[in-house]
C-alpha positions in Angstrom: 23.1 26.0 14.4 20.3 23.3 13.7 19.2 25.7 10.8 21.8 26.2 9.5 22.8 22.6 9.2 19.1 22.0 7.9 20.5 24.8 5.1 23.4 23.0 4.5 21.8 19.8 3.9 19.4 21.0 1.6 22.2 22.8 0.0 20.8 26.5 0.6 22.9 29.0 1.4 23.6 29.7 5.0 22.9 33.9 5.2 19.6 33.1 3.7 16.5 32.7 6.0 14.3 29.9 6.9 11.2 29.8 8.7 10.3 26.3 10.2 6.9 25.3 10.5 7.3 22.1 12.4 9.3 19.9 14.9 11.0 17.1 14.1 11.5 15.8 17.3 7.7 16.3 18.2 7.1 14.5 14.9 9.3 11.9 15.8 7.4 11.4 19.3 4.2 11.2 18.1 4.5 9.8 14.7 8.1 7.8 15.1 7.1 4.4 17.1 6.6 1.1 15.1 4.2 -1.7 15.9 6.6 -4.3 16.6 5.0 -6.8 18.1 1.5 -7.8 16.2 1.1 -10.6 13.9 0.9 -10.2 10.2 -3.1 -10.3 9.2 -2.8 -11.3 5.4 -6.7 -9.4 4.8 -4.6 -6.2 5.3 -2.8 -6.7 2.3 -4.2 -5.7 -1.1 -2.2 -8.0 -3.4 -3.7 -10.9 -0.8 -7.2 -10.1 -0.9 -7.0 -9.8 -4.8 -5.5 -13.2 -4.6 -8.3 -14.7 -2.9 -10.9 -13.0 -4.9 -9.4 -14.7 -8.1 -9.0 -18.2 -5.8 -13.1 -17.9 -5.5 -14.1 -16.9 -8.9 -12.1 -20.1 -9.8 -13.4 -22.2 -7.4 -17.1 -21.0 -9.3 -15.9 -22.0 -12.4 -15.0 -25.4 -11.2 -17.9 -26.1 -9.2 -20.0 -25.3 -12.7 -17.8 -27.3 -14.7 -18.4 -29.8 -12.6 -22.5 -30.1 -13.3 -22.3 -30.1 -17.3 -25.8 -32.0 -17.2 -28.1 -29.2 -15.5 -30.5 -27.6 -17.3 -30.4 -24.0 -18.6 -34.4 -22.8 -18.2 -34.9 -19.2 -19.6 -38.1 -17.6 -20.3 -39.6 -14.5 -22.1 -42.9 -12.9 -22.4 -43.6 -9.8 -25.4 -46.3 -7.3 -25.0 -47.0 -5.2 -27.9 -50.2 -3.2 -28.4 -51.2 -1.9 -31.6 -54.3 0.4 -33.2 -55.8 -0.4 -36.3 -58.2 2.0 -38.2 -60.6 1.6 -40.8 -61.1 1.8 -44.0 -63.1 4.2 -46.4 -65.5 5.5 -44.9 -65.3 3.7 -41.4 -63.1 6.1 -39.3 -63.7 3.6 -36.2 -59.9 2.5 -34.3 -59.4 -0.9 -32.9 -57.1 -1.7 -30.3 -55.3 -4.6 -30.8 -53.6 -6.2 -28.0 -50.6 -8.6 -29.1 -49.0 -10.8 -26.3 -46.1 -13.5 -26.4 -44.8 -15.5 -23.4 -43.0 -18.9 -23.0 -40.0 -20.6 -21.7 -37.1 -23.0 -22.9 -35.2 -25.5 -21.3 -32.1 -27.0 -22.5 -29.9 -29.7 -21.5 -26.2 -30.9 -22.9 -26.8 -34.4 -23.1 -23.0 -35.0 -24.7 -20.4 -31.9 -24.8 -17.4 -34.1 -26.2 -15.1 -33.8 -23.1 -15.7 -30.1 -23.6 -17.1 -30.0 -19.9 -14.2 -32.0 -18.4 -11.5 -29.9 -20.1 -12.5 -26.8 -18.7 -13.0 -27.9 -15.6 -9.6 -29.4 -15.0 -8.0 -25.9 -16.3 -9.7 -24.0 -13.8 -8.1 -26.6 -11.3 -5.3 -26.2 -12.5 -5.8 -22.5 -12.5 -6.9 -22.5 -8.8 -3.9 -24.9 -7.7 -1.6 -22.4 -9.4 -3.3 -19.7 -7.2 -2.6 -21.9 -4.1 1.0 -21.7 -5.1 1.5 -18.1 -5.1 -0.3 -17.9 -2.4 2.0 -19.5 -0.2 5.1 -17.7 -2.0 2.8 -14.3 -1.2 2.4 -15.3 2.1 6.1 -16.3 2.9 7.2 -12.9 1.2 4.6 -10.8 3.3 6.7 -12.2 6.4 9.8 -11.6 5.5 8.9 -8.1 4.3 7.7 -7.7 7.7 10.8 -9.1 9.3 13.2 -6.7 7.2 11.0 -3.7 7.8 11.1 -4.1 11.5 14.5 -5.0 11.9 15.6 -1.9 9.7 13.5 0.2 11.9 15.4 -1.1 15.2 18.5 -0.3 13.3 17.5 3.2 12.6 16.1 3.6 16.1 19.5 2.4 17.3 21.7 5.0 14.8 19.0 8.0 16.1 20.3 7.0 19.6 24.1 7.2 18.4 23.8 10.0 16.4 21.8 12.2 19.2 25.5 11.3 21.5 27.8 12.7 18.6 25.7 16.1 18.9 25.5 16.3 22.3 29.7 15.4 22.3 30.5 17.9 19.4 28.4 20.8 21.3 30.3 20.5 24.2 33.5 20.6 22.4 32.3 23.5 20.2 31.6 25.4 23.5 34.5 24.5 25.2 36.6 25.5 22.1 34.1 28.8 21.8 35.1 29.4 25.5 38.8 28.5 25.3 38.8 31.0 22.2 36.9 34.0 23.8 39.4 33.8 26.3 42.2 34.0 23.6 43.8 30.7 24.6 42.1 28.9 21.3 42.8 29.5 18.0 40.1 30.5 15.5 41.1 27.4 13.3 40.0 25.2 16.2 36.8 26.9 16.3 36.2 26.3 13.3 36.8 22.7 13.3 34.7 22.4 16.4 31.8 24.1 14.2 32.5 22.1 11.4 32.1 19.0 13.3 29.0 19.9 15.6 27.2 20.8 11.8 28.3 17.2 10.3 26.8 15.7 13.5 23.5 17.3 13.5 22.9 16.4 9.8 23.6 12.8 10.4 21.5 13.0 13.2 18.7 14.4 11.0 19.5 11.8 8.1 18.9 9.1 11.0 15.6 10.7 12.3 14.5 10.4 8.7 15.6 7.4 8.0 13.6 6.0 11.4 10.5 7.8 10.2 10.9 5.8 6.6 11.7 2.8 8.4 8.4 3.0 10.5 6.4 3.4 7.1 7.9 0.4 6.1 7.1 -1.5 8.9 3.1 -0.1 8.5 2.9 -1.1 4.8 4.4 -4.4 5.5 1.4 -4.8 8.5 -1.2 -3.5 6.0 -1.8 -0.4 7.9 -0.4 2.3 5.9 -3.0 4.7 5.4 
């Protein structure tokens, strides 16, 4: 009957067959727990570490905004051999060796408030980062919050459901007994089968709402693989 109500819910038709290849319950006992109980580690979270990254580069911008008066010192060196032949009758080559090396240094004496302009953007740049960090942050928790208290929802709606198929089978057997023995009608068996089916697909749309739910609660934590 579990089939069949699988059949049903994926809207195939009941005489055809169906071979399953796995077990949702031992799925749900190995794979169906939820950390509930560890703290939120920000570094798990992509969006967060991206944050940060773009807090730092900012924080480099400032820090050479903020020393407009060092020198830039570059250097440079060219090699460049040549050969140079004779002429008329001389066939004799000469290697000529050519070789150019130095360095520069410069240093902005006066930039116009250039300097000071761009370093109070990227300030402003990285207190704006502050800012949505802390909104980041606050909506990490309550993600977390929501994603664990839907999971002890769905855990408590698999424990409901699992009673309404265990009290519908017991009524479709007694009603498959009382029939057999010609004291039930065939419309009360039906019923009874009708019901037991409507209980085990709520069950399974629990179970699979309880396996969602624990995703949620792994991507919230940052450890969704």
């Amino acid at each position: 009957m579990v089939v069949n109500g699988l059949k049903m819910t994926m809207g195939m038709p009941v005489s055809e067959p169906l071979a399953l290849s796995d077990n949702l319950n031992q799925l749900l006992a190995n794979y169906g727990s939820a950390d509930l109980t560890s703290e939120l580690n920000p570094q798990n979270r992509p969006e967060y570490v991206q944050l940060r990254r773009g807090r730092d580069l900012g924080q480099i911008q400032v820090d050479l905004e903020s020393k407009p008066w060092m020198p830039t010192v570059a250097g440079f060196i060219q090699y460049q051999p040549g050969y140079q032949g004779g002429f008329g009758d001389d066939t004799k080559w000469f290697f000529i060796p050519a070789a150019v090396t130095g360095i520069s240094v410069s240093m902005n004496l006066w930039d116009s408030g250039v300097s000071k302009a761009r370093k109070q953007k990227a300030m402003i740049g990285i207190q704006t980062i502050d800012e949505q960090e802390k909104l980041l942050l606050n909506g990490m928790q309550l993600e977390l919050a929501n994603a664990r208290k839907q999971y002890l929802n769905a855990q408590e709606r698999v424990g409901n459901q699992q009673k309404n198929v265990a009290l519908a089978q017991r009524i479709y057997d007694t009603t498959q007994t009382k029939y057999k023995a010609g004291i039930g009608s065939s419309l009360e068996l039906v019923s009874a089968e009708q019901s037991l089916y409507s209980a085990q697909q709520a069950l399974m749309s629990a179970q699979y709402d309880l396996l969602t739910a624990k995703v949620a609660v792994q991507k919230a934590l940052g450890t969704a693989n």
